[in-house]
PDB file of N, CA, C and O in Angstrom:
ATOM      1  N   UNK A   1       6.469  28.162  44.450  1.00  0.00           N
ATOM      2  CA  UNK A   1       5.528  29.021  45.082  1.00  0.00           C
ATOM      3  C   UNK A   1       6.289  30.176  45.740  1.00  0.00           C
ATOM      4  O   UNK A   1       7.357  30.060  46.342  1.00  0.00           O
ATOM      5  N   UNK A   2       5.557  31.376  45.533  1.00  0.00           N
ATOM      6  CA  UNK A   2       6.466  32.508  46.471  1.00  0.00           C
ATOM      7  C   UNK A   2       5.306  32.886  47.802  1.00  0.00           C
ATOM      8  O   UNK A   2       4.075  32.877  47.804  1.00  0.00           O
ATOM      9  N   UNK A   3       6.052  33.126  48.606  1.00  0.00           N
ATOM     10  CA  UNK A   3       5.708  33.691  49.230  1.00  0.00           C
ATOM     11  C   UNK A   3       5.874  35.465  49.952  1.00  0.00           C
ATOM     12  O   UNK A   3       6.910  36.030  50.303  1.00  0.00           O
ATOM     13  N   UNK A   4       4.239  36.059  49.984  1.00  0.00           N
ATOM     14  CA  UNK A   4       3.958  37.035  50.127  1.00  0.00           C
ATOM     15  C   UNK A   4       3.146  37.556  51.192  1.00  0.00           C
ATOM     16  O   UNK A   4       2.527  36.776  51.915  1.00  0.00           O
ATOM     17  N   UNK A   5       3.084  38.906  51.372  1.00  0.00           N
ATOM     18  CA  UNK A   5       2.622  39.680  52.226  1.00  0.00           C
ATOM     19  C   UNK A   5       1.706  40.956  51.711  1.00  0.00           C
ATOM     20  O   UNK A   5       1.801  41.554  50.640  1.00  0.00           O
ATOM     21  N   UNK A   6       0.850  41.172  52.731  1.00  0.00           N
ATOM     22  CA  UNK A   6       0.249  42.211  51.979  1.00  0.00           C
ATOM     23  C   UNK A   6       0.843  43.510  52.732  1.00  0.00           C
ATOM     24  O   UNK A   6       1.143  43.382  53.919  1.00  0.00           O
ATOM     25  N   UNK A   7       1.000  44.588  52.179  1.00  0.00           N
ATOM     26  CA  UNK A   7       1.239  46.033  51.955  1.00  0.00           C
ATOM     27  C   UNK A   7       0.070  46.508  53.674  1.00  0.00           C
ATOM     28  O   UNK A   7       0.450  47.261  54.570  1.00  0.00           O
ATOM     29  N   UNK A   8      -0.895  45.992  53.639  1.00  0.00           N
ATOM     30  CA  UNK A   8      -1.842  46.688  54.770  1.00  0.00           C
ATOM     31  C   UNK A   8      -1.171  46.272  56.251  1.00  0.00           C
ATOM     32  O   UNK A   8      -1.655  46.697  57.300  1.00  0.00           O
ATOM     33  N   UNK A   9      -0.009  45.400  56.214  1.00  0.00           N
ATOM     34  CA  UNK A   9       0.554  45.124  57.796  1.00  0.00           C
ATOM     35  C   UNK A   9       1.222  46.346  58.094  1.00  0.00           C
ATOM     36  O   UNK A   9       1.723  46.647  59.177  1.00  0.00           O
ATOM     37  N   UNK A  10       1.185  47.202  56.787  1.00  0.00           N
ATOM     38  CA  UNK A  10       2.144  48.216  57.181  1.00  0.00           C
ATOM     39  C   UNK A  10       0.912  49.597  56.717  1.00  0.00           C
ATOM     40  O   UNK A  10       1.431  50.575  56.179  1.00  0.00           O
ATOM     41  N   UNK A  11       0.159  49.616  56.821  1.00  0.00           N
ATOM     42  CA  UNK A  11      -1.223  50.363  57.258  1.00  0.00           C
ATOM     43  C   UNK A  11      -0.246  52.089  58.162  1.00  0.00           C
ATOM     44  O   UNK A  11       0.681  51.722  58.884  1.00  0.00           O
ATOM     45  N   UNK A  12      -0.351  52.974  58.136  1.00  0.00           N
ATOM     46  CA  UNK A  12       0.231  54.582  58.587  1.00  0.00           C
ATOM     47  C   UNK A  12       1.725  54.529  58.370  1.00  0.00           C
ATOM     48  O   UNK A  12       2.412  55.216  59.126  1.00  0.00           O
ATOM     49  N   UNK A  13       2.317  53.810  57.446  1.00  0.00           N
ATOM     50  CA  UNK A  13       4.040  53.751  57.114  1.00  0.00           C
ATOM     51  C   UNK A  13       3.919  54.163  55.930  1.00  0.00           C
ATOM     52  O   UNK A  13       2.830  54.279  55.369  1.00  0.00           O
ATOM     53  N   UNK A  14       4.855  54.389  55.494  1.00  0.00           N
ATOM     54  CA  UNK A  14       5.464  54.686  53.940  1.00  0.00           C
ATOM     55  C   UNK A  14       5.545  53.411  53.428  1.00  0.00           C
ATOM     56  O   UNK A  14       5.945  52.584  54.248  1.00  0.00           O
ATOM     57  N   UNK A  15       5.226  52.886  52.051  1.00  0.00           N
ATOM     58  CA  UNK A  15       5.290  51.816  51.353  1.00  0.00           C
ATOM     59  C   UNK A  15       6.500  51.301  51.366  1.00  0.00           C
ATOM     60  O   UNK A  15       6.735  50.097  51.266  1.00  0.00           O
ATOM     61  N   UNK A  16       7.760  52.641  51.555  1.00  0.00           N
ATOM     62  CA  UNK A  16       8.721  51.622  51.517  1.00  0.00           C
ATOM     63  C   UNK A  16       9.389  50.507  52.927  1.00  0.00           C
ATOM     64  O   UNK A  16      10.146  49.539  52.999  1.00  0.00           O
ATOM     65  N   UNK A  17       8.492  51.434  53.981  1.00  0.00           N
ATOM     66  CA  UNK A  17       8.784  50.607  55.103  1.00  0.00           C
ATOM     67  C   UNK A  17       7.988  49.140  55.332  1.00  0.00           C
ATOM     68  O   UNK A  17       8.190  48.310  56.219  1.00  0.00           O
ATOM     69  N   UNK A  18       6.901  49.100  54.101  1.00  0.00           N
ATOM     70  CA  UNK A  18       7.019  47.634  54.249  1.00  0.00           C
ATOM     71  C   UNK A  18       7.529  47.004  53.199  1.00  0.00           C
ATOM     72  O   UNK A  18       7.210  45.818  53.119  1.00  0.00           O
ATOM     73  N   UNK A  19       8.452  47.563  52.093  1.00  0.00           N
ATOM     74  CA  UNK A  19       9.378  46.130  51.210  1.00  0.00           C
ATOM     75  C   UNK A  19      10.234  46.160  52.245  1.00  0.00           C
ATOM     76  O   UNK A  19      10.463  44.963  52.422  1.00  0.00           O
ATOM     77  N   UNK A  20      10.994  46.894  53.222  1.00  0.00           N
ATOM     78  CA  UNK A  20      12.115  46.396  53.622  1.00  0.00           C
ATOM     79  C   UNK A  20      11.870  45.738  54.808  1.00  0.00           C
ATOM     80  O   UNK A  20      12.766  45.005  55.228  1.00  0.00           O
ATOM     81  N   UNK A  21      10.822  45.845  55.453  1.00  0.00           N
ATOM     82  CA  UNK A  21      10.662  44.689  56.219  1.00  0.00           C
ATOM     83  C   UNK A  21      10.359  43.830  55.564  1.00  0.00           C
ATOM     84  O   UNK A  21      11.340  43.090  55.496  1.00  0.00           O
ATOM     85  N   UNK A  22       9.008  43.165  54.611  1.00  0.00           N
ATOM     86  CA  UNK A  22       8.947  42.043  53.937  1.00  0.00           C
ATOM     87  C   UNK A  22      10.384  41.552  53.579  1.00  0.00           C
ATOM     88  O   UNK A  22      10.701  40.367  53.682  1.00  0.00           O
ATOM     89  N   UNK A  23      11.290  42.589  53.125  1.00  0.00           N
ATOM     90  CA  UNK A  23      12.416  41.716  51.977  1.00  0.00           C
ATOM     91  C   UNK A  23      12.961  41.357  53.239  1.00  0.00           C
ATOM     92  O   UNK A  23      13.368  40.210  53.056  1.00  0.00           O
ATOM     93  N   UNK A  24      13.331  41.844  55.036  1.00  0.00           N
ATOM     94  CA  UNK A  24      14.006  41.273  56.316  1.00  0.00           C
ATOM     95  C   UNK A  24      14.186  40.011  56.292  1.00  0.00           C
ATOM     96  O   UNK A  24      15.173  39.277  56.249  1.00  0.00           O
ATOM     97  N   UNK A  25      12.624  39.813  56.340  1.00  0.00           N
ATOM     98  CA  UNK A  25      11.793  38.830  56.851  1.00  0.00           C
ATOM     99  C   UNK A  25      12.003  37.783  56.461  1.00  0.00           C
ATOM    100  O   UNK A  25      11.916  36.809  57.208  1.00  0.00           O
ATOM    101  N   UNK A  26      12.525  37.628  54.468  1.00  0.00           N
ATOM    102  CA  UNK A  26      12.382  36.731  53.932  1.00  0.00           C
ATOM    103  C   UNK A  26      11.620  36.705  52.619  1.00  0.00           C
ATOM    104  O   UNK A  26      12.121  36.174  51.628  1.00  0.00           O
ATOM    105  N   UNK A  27      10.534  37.214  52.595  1.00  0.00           N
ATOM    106  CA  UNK A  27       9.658  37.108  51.821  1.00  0.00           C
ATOM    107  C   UNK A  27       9.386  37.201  50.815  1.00  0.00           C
ATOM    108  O   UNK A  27       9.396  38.420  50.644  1.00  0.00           O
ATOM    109  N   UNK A  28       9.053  36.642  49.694  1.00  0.00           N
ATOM    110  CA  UNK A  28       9.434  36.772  48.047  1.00  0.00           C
ATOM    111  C   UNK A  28       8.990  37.940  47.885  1.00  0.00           C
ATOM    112  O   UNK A  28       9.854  38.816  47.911  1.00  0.00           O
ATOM    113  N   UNK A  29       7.677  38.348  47.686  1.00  0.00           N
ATOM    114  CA  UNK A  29       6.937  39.436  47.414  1.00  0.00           C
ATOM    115  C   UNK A  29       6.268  40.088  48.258  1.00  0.00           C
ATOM    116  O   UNK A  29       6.566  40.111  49.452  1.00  0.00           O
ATOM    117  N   UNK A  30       5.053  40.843  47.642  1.00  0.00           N
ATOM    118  CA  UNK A  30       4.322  42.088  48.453  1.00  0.00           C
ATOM    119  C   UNK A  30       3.221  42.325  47.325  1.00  0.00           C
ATOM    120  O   UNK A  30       3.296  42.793  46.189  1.00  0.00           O
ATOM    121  N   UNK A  31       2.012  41.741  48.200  1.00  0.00           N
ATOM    122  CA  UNK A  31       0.467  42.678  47.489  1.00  0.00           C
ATOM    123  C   UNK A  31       0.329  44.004  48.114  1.00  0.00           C
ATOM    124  O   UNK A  31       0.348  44.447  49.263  1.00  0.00           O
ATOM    125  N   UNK A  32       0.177  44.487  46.882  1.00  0.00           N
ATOM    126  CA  UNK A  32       0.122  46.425  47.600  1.00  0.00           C
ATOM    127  C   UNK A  32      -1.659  46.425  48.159  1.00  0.00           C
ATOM    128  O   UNK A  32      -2.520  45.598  47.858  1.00  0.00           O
ATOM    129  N   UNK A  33      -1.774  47.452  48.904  1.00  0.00           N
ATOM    130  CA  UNK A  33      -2.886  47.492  49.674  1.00  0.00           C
ATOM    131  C   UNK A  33      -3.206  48.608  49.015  1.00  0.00           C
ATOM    132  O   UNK A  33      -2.415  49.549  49.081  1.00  0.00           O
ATOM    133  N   UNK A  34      -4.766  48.778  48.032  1.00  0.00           N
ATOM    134  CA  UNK A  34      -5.445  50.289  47.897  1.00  0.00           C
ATOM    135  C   UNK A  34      -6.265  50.057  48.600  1.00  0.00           C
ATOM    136  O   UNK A  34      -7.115  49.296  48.138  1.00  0.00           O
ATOM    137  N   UNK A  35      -6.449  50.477  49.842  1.00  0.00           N
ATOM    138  CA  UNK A  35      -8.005  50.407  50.321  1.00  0.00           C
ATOM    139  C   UNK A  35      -7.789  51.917  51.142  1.00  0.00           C
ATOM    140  O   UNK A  35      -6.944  52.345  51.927  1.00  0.00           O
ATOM    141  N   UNK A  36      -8.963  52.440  50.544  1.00  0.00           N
ATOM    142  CA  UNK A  36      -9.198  53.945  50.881  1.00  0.00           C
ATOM    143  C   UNK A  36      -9.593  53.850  52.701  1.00  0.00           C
ATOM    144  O   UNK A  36     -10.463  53.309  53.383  1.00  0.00           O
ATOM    145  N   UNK A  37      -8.591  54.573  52.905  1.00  0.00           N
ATOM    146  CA  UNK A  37      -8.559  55.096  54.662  1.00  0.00           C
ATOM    147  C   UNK A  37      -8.005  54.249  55.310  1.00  0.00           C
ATOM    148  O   UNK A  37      -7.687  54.703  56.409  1.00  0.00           O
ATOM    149  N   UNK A  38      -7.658  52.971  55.140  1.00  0.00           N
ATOM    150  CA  UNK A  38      -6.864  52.018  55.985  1.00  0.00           C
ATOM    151  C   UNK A  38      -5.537  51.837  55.705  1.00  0.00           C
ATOM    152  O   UNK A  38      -4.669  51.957  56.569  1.00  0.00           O
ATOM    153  N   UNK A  39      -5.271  51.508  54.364  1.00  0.00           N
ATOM    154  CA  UNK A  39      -4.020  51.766  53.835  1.00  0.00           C
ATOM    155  C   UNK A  39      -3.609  51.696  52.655  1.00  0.00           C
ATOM    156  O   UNK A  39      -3.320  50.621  52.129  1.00  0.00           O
ATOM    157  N   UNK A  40      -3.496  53.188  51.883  1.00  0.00           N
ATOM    158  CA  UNK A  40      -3.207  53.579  50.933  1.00  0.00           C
ATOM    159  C   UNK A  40      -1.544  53.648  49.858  1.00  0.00           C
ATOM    160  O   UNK A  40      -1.082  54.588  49.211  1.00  0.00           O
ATOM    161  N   UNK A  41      -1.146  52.576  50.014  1.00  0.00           N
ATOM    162  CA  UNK A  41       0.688  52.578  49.608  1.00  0.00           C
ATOM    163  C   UNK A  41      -0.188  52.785  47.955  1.00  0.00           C
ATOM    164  O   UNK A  41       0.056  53.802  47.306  1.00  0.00           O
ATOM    165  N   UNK A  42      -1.019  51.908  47.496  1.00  0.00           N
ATOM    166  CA  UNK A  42      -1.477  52.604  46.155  1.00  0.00           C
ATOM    167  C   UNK A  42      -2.801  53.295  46.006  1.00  0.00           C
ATOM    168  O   UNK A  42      -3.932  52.851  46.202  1.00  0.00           O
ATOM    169  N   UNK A  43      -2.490  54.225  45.700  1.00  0.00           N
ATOM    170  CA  UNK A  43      -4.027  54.906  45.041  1.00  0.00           C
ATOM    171  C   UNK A  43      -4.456  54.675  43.827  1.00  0.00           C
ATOM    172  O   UNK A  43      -3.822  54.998  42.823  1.00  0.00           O
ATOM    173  N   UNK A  44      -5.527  54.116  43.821  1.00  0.00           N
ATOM    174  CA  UNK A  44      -5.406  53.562  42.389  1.00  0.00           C
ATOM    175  C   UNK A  44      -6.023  54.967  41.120  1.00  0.00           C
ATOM    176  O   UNK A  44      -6.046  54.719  39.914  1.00  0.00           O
ATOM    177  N   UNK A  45      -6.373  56.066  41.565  1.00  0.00           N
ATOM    178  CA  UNK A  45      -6.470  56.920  40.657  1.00  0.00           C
ATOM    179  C   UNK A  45      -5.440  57.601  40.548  1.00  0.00           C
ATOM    180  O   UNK A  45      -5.624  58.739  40.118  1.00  0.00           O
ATOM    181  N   UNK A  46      -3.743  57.123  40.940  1.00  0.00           N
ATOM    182  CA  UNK A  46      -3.064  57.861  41.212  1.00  0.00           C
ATOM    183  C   UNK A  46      -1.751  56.707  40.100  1.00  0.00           C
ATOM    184  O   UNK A  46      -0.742  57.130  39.537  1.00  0.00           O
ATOM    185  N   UNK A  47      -2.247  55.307  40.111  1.00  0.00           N
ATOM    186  CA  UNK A  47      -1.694  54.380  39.965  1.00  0.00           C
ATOM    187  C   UNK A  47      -0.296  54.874  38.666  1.00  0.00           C
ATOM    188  O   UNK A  47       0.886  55.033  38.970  1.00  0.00           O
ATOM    189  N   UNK A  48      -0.937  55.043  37.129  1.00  0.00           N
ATOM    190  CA  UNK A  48       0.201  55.745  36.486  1.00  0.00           C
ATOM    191  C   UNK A  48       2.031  56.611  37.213  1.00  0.00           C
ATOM    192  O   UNK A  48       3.246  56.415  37.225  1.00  0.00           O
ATOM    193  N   UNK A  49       0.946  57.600  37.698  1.00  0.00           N
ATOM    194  CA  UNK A  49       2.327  57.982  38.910  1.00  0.00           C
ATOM    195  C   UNK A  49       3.041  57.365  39.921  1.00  0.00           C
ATOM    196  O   UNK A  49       4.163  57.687  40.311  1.00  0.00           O
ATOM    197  N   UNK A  50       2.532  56.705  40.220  1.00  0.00           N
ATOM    198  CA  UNK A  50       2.971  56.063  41.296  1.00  0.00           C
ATOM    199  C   UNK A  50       4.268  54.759  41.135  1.00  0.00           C
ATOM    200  O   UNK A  50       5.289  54.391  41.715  1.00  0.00           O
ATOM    201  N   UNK A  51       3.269  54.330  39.723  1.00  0.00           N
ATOM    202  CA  UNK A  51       4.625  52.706  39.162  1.00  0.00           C
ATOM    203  C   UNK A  51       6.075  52.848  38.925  1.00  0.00           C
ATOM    204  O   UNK A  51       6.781  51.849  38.783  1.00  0.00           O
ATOM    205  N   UNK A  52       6.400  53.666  38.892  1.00  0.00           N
ATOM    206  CA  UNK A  52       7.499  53.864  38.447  1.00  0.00           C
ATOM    207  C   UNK A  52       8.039  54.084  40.039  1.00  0.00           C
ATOM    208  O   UNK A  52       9.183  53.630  40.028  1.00  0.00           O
ATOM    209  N   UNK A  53       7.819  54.437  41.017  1.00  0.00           N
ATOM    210  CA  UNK A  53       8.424  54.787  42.185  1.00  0.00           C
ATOM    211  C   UNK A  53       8.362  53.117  42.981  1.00  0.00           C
ATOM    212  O   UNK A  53       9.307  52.492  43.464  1.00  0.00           O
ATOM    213  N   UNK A  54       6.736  52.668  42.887  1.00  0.00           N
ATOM    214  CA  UNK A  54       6.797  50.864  43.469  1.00  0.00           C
ATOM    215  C   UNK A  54       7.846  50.149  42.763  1.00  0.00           C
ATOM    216  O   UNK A  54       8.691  49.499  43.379  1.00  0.00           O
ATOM    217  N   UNK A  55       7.825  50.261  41.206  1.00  0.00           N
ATOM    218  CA  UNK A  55       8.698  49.426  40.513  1.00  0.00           C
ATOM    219  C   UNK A  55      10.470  49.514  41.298  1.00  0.00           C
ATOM    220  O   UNK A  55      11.183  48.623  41.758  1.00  0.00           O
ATOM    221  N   UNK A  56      10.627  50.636  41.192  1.00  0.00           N
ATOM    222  CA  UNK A  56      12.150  51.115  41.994  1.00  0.00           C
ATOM    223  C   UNK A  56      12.011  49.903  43.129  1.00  0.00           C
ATOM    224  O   UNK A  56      12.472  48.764  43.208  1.00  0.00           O
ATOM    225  N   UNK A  57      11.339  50.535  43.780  1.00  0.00           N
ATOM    226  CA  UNK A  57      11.123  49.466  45.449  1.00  0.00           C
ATOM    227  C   UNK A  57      11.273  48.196  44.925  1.00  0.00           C
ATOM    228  O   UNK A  57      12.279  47.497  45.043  1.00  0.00           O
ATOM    229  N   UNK A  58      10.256  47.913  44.347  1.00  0.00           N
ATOM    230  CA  UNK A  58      10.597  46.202  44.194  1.00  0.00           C
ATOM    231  C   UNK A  58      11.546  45.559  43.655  1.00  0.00           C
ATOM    232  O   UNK A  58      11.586  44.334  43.767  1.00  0.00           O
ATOM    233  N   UNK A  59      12.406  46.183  43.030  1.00  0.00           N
ATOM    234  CA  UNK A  59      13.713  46.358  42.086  1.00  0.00           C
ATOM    235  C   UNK A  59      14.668  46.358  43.630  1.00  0.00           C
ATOM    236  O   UNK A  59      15.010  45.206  43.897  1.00  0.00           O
ATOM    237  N   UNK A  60      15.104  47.282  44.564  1.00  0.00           N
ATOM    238  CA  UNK A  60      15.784  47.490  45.439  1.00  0.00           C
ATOM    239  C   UNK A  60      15.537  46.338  46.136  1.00  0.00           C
ATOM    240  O   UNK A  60      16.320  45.396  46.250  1.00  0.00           O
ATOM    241  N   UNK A  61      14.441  46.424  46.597  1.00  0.00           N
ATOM    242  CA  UNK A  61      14.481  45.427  47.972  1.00  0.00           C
ATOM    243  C   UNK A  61      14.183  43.520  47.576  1.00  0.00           C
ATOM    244  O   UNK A  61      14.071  42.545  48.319  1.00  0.00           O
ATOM    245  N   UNK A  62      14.140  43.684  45.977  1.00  0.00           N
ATOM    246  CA  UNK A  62      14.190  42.010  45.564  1.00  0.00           C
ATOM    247  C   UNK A  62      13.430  41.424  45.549  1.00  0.00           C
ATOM    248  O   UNK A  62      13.563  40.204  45.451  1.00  0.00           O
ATOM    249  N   UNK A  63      11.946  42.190  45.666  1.00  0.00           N
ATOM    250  CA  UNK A  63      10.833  42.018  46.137  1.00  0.00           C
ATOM    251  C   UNK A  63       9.797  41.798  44.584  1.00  0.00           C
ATOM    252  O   UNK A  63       9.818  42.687  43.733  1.00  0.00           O
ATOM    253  N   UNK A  64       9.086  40.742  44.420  1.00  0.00           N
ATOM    254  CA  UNK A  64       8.285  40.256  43.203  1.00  0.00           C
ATOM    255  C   UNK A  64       6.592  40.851  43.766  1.00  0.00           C
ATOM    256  O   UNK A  64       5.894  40.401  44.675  1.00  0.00           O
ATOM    257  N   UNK A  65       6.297  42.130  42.720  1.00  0.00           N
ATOM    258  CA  UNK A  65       4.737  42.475  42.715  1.00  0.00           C
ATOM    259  C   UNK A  65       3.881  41.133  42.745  1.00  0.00           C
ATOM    260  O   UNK A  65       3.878  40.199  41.943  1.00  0.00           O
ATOM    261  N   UNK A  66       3.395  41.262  43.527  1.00  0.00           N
ATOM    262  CA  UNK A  66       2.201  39.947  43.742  1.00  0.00           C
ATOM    263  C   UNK A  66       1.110  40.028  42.864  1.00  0.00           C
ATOM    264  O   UNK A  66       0.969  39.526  41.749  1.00  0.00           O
ATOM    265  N   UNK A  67       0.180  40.902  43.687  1.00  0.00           N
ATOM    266  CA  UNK A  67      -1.157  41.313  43.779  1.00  0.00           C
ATOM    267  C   UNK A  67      -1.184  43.325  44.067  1.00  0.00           C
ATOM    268  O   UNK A  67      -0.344  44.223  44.121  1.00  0.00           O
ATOM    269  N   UNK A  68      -2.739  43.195  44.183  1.00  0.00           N
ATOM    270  CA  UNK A  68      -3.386  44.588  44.300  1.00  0.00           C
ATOM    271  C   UNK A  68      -4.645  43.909  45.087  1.00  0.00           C
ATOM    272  O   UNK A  68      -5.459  43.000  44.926  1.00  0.00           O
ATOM    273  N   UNK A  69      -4.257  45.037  46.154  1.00  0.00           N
ATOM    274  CA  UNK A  69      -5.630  44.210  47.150  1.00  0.00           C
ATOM    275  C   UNK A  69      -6.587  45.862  47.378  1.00  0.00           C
ATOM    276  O   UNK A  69      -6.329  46.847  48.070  1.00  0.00           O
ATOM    277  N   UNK A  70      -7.721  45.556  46.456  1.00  0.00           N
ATOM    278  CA  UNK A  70      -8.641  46.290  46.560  1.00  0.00           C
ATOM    279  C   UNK A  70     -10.232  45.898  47.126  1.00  0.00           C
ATOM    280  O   UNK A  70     -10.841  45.058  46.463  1.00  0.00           O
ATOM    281  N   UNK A  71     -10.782  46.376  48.103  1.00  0.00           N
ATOM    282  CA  UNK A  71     -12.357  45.442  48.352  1.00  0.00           C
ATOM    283  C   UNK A  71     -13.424  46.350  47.944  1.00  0.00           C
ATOM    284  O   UNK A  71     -14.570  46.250  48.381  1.00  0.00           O
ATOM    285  N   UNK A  72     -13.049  47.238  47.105  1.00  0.00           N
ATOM    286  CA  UNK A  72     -14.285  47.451  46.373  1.00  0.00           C
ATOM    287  C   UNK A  72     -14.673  46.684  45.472  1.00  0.00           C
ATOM    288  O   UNK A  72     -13.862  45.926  44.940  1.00  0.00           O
ATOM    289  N   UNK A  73     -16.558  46.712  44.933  1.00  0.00           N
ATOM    290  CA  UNK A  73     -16.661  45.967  44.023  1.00  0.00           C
ATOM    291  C   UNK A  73     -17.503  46.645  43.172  1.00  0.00           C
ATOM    292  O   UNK A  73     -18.452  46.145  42.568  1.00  0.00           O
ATOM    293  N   UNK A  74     -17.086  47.963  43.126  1.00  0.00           N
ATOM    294  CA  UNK A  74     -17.437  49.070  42.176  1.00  0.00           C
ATOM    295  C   UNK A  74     -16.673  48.871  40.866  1.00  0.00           C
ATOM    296  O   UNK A  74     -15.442  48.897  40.864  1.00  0.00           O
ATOM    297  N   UNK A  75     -17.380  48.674  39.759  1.00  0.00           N
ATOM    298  CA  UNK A  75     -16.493  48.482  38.448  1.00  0.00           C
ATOM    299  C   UNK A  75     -15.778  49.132  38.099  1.00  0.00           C
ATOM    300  O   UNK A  75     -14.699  48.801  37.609  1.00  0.00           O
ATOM    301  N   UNK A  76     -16.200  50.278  38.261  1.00  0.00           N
ATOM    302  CA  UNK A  76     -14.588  51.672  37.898  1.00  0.00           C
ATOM    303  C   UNK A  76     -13.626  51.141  38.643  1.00  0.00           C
ATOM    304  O   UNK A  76     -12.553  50.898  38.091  1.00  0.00           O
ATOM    305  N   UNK A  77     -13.810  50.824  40.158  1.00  0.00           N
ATOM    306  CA  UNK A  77     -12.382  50.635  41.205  1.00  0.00           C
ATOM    307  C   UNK A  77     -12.044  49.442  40.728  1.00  0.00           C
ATOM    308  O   UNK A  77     -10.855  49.239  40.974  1.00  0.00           O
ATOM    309  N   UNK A  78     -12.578  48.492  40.117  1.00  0.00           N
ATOM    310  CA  UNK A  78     -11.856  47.168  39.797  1.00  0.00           C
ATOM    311  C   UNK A  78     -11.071  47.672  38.832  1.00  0.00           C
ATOM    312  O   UNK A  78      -9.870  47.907  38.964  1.00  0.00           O
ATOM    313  N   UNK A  79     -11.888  47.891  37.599  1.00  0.00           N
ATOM    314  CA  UNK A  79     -10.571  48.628  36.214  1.00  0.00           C
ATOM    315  C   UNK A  79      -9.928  48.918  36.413  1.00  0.00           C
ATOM    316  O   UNK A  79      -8.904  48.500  35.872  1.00  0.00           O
ATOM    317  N   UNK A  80      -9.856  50.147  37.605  1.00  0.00           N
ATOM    318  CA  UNK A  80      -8.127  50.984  37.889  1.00  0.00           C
ATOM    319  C   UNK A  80      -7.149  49.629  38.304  1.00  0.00           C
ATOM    320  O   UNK A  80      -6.160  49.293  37.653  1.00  0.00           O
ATOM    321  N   UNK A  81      -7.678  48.891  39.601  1.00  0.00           N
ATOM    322  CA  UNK A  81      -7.043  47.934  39.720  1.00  0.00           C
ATOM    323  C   UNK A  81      -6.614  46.521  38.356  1.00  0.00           C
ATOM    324  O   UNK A  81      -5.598  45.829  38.296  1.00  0.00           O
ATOM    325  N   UNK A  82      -7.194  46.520  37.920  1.00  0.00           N
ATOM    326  CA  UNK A  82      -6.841  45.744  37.152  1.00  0.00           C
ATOM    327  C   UNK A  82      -6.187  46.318  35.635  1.00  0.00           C
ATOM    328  O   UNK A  82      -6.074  45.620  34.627  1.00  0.00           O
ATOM    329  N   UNK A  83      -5.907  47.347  35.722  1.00  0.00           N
ATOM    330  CA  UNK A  83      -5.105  48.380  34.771  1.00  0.00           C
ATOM    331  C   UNK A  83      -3.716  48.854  35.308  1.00  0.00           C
ATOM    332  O   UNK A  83      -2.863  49.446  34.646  1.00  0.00           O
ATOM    333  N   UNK A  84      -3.613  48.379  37.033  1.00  0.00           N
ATOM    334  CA  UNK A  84      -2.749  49.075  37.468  1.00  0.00           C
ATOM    335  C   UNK A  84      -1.763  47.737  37.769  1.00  0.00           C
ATOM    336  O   UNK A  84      -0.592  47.770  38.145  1.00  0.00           O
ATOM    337  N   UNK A  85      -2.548  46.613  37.503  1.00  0.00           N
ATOM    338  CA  UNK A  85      -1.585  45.170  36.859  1.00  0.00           C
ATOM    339  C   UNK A  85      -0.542  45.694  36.574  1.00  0.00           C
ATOM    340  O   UNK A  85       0.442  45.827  37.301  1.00  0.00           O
ATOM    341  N   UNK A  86      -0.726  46.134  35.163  1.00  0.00           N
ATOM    342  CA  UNK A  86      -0.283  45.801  33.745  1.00  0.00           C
ATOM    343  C   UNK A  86       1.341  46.201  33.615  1.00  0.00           C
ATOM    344  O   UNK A  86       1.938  46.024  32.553  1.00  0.00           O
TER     345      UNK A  86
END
């Protein structure tokens, strides 16, 4: 089992200030947080651009992609999320 954290403890930081605390801490991984206005480390209409910069991070700090924590339950916002898996 790994253990993880979600991306929203770190809610007005830069994404990378929470792998390197998660990776401090211990922690296997990191669910990224898209949730519009609270905390955005992914945008998921942005997601394409963005992987290649998370991937780096999680690569550096040793850190295993978990999840994608989105609470919409708008079908477009699920697809992005579940496209932005992959």
């Amino acid at each position: 089992m790994k253990l993880g954290a979600n991306s929203v403890l770190f809610g007005g930081y830069p994404l990378e200030t929470a792998f390197r605390y998660l990776a401090m801490a211990g922690y296997d991984g990191i669910e990224l947080s898209a949730i519009d206005g609270m905390s955005e480390h992914l945008v998921l209409e942005r997601w394409r651009e963005l992987a290649p910069d998370i991937k780096q991070l999680a690569k550096s700090y040793g850190l295993a992609l978990l999840a994608i924590k989105q609470p919409s339950r708008d079908a477009a916002k699920m697809e992005q999320a579940h496209a932005g898996c992959g």
